[in-house]
C-alpha positions in Angstrom: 0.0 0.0 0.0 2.7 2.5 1.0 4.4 1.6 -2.8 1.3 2.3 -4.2 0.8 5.8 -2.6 4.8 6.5 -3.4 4.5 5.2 -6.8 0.9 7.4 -7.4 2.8 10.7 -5.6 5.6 10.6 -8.8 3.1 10.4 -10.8 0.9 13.6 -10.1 2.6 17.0 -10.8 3.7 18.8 -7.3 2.0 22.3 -8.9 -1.5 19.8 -8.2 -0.6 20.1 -4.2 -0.2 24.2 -4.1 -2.1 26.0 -2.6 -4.7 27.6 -4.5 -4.7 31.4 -4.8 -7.4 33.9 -4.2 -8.4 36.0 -7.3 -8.3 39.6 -6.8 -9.4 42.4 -9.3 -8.6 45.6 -9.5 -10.5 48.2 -10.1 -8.2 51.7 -11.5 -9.8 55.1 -10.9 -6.4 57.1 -11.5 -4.8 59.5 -8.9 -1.3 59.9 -7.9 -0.7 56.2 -7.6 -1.3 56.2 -11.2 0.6 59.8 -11.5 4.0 60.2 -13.7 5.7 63.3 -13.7 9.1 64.7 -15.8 11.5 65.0 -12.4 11.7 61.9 -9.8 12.3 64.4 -6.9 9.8 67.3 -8.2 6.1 67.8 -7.0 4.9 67.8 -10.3 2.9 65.4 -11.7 -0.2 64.4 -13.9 -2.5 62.3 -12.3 -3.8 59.2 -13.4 -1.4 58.6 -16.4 -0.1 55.3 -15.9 -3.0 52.5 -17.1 -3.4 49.5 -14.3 -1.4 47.3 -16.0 1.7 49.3 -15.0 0.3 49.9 -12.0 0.7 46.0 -11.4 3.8 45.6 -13.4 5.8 47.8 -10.5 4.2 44.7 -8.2 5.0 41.2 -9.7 5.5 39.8 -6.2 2.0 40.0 -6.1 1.0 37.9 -8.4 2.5 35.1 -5.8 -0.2 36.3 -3.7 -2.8 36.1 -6.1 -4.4 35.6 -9.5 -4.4 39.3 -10.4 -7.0 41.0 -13.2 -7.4 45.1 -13.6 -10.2 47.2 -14.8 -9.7 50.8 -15.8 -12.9 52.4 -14.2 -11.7 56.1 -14.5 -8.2 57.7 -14.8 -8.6 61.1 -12.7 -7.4 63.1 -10.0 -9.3 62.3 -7.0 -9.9 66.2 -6.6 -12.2 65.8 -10.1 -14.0 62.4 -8.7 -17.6 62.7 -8.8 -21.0 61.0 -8.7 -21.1 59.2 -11.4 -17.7 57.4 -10.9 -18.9 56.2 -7.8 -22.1 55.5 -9.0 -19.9 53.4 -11.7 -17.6 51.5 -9.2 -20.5 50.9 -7.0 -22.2 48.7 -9.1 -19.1 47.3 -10.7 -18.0 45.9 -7.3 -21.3 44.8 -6.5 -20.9 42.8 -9.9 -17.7 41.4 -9.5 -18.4 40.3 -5.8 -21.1 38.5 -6.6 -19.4 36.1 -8.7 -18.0 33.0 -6.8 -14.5 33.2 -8.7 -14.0 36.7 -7.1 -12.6 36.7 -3.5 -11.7 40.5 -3.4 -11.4 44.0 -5.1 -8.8 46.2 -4.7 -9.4 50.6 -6.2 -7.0 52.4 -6.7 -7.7 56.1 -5.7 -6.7 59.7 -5.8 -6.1 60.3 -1.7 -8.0 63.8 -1.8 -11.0 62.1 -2.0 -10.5 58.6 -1.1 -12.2 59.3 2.3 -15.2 60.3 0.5 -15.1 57.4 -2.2 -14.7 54.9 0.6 -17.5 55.8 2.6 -19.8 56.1 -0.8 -19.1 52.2 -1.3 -19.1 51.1 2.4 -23.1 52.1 2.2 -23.8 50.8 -1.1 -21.5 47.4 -1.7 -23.2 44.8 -1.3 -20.5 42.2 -0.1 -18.7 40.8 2.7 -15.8 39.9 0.6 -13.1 42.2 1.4 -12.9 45.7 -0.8 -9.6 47.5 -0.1 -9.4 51.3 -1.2 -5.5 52.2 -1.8 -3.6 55.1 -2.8 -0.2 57.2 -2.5 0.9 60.5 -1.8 4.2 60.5 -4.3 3.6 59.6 -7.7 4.6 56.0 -9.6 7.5 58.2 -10.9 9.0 59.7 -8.0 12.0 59.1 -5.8 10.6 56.4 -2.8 7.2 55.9 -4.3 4.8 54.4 -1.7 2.4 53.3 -4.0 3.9 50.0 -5.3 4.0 49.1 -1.5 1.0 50.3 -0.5 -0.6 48.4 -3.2 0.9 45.5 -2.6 -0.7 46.1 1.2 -4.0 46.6 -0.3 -3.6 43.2 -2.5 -2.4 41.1 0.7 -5.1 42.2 2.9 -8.0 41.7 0.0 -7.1 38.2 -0.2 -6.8 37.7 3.3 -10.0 35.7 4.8 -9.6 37.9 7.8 -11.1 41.0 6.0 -14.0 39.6 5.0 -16.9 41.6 6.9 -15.3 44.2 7.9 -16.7 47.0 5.9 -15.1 49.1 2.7 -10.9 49.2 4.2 -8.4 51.9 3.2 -5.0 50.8 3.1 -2.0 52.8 3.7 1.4 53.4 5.2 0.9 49.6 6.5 -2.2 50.6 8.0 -5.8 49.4 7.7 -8.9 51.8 8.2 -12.7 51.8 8.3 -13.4 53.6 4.9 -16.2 55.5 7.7 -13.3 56.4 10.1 -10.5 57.6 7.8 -9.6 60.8 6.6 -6.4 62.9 5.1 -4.9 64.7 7.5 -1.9 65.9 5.6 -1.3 67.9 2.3 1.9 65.5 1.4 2.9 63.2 4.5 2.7 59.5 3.8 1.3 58.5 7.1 -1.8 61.5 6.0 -4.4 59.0 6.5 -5.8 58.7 9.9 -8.8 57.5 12.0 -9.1 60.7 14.6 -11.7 59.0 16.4 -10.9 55.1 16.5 -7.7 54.5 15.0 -6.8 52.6 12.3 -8.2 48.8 12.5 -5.1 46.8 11.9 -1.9 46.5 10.4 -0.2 44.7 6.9 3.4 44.5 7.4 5.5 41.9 5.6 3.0 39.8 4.3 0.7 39.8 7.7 -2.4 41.1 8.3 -3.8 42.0 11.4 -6.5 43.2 13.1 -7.1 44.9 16.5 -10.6 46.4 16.5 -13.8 45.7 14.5 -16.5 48.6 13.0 -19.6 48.5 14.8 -21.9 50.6 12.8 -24.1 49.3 9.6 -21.9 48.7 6.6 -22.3 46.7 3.1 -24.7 44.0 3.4 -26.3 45.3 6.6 -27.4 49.0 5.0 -30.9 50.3 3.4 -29.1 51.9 0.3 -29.6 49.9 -3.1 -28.0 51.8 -5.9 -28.8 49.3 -8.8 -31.0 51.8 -10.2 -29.9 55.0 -9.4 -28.1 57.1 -11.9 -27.4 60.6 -10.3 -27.3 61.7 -7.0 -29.7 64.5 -4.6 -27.4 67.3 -4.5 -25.6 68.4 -0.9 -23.6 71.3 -0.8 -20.9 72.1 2.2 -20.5 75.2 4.2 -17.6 76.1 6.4 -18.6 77.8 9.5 -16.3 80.8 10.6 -16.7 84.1 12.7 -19.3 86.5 11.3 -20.5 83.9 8.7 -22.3 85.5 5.9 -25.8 83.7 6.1 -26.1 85.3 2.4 -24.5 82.0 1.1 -27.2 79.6 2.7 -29.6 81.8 0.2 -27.7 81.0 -2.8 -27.3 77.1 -2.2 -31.2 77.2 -1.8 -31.7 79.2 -5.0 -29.3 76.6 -6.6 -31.8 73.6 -5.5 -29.6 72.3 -3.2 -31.9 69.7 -1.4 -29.7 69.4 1.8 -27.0 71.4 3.3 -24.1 70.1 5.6 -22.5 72.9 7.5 -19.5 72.4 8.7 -20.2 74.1 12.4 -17.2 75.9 14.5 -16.7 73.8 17.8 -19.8 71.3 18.7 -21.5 72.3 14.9 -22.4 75.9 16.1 -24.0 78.3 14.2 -23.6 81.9 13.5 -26.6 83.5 14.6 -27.9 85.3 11.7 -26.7 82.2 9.9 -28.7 80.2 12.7 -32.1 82.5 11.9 -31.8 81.6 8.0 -31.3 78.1 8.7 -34.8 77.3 10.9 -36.6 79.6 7.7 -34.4 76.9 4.9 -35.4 74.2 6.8 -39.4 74.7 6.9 -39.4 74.6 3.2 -37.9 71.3 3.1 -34.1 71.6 2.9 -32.6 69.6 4.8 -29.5 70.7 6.9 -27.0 68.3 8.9 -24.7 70.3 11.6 -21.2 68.6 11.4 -17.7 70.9 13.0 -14.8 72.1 11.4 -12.8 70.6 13.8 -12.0 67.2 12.7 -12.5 64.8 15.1 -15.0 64.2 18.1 -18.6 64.3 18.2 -21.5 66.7 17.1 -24.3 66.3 19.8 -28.2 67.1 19.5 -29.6 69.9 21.5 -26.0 70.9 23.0 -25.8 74.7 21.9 -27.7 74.5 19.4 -31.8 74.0 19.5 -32.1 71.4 17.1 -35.6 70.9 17.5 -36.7 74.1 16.7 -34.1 75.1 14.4 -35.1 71.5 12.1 -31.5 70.9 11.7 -30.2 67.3 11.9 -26.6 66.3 13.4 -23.7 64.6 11.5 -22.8 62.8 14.7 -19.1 62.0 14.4 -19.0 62.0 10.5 -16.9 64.7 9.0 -18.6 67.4 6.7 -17.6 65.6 3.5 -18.9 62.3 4.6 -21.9 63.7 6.3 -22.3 65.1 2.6 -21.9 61.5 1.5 -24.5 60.1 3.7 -26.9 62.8 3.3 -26.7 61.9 -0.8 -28.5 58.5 0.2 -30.3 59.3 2.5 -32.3 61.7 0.4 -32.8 59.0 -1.7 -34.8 57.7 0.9 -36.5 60.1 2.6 -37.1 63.6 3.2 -38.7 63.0 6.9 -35.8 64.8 9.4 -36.2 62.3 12.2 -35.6 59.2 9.8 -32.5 61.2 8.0 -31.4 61.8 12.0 -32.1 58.1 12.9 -29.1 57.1 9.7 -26.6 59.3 11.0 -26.8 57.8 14.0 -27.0 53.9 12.4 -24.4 54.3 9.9 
């Protein structure tokens, strides 16, 4: 019997035993990952340039990792991203996930909006297969790039079984984040992305992921937003709060149809007065308005300063102003009804 079992083991090819790899796609929206620019050490740089085959190309030890496909989705700056990209990914992802040969998605992103982007597709994804966001702050051309790493991060950790479930991630600088927590905290640092309120949720270092913390609020599968059928979104405008805010600028959001307004409140979301008069008159015809801070990080609470219930102003909670903007999009989608809108902000 044990002749048999050696004779049958020279028989079968020893590439039969391997393991089998995960397949991974991913999906290319441009950005400074994708960026090339005429000097390695100058700031300059177009955004975008380089298709996602070169993006992979600077990674072949990937490809040990996984069985690797790319999509070009978009090839912008993240600073021109807009609704219909996400939109776009969105429903590519959801796609893509639900076929049983796909075990995880990597984007490539632009990092001035990749915040945004993240959040956008942790509401509407429909998967629990892991969907890694990843970018750089030096372009594919320069000096010490961190984008071939940082991709290669983003690749280990979306064919790693222990990100499945965990939301829309955002790897960077060997750090994994909630796409709801993280945020750019820097115009050009590498370690820019942070989580001000939670910190990041693990680590992937040398191959290894980790992870030290879990999200708690509703994410992918677990959310109200379906998207399949939507092809533009309500629009939300932002407005930064500041001393002696002209409440001039609500009026021309409103005449502009804005349906909701996030304001992005000094301290706990406060208003200006005169700013906080024209906001209880915007809100009675049906605008609604979210109080979020300037401050960027901690909590904005109901009926602290501010009298919510008579001012019909809803609060972003901890979400910054561009992701309250974000959530606000959907929500509309929804509903108009203030209490439900509040009820999301506080869910999501």
């Amino acid at each position: 019997m044990k002749k048999f079992a050696l004779w049958m083991a020279l028989l079968i090819p020893a590439s039969a035993f391997a393991q089998k790899l995960p397949n991974v796609v991913i999906l290319a929206t441009g950005g400074t990952i994708a960026g090339a620019g005429e000097s390695s050490v100058g700031s300059a740089y177009t955004a975008g340039k380089l298709p996602i085959d070169a993006l992979l190309n600077a990674v072949p030890e990937a490809r040990k990792i996984a069985n690797l496909s790319g999509e070009q989705v978009a090839s912008v700056g993240s600073q021109a991203m807009h609704d219909s990209v996400w939109l776009k990914l969105a429903k590519r992802i959801n796609v893509l996930a639900a076929q049983p040969d796909v075990d995880g998605i990597v984007i490539t992103h632009g990092t001035d909006t990749e915040g945004e982007t993240g959040f956008f597709l942790q509401l509407t994804v429909k998967t629990e297969k892991p969907v890694v966001l990843v970018g750089a702050m030096r372009s594919a051309t320069a000096i010490s790039a961190d984008g071939p790493m940082n991709l290669y991060n983003a690749i280990v950790a979306a064919s790693n079984p222990k990100s499945r479930n965990r939301g829309v991630l955002v790897c960077m600088n060997d750090m994994l984040f909630s796409a709801r927590e993280v945020t750019k905290t820097n115009t050009t640092n590498v370690a820019t992305f942070q989580s001000p309120n939670t910190g990041p949720l693990g680590t992937v270092f040398d191959g290894k992921v980790e992870y030290y913390h879990a999200i708690l609020r509703k994410h992918t599968v677990q959310t109200e937003f379906d998207i399949s059928q939507v092809n533009s979104l309500p629009k939300v405008d932002i407005l930064y709060g500041y001393a002696n805010m002209n409440p001039v600028l609500l009026d021309a959001l409103v005449k502009d149809k804005a349906q909701g307004i996030i304001i992005a409140g000094v301290g706990n979301g406060n208003l200006y007065p005169t700013v906080e008069r024209q906001v209880k008159n915007i809100t009675r015809t049906g605008v609604v308005v979210v109080r979020s801070s300037r401050t960027g990080s901690g909590r904005v609470t109901l009926h602290s300063e501010t009298d919510d219930a008579a001012l019909g102003t809803i609060v972003a909670d901890d979400l910054n102003p561009q992701k309250a903007r974000v959530l606000l999009q959907l929500a509309l989608l929804k509903t108009q009804n203030p209490q439900k809108i509040q009820e999301m902000f506080f869910a999501y």
